[in-house]
Phi, psi and omega in degrees: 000120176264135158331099161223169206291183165298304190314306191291320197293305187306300193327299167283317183302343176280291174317351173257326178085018187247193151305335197180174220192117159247142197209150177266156139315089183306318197287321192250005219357064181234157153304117183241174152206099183326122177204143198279141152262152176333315199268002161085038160252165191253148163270181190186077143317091199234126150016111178270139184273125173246000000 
């Protein structure tokens, strides 16, 4: 999976036509996921660093 910002992840989630994105973070390099909310704005999950 190659590294990318947040911004390229909404990029794919519109071009996928899907709900969610799972993606690596290029700024945290951890897995996140980007996902449309009800209110047609984006979520974001991302790992708490410990």
């Amino acid at each position: 999976m190659d590294p990318m910002s947040v911004d390229e992840a909404a990029v794919q989630l519109q071009f996928l036509g899907h709900s969610f994105y799972m993606f690596l973070d290029r700024e945290s390099d951890k897995h996140s996921v980007l996902y449309l909310r009800g209110d047609g704005n984006y979520g974001l999950i991302q790992p708490n660093s410990v």
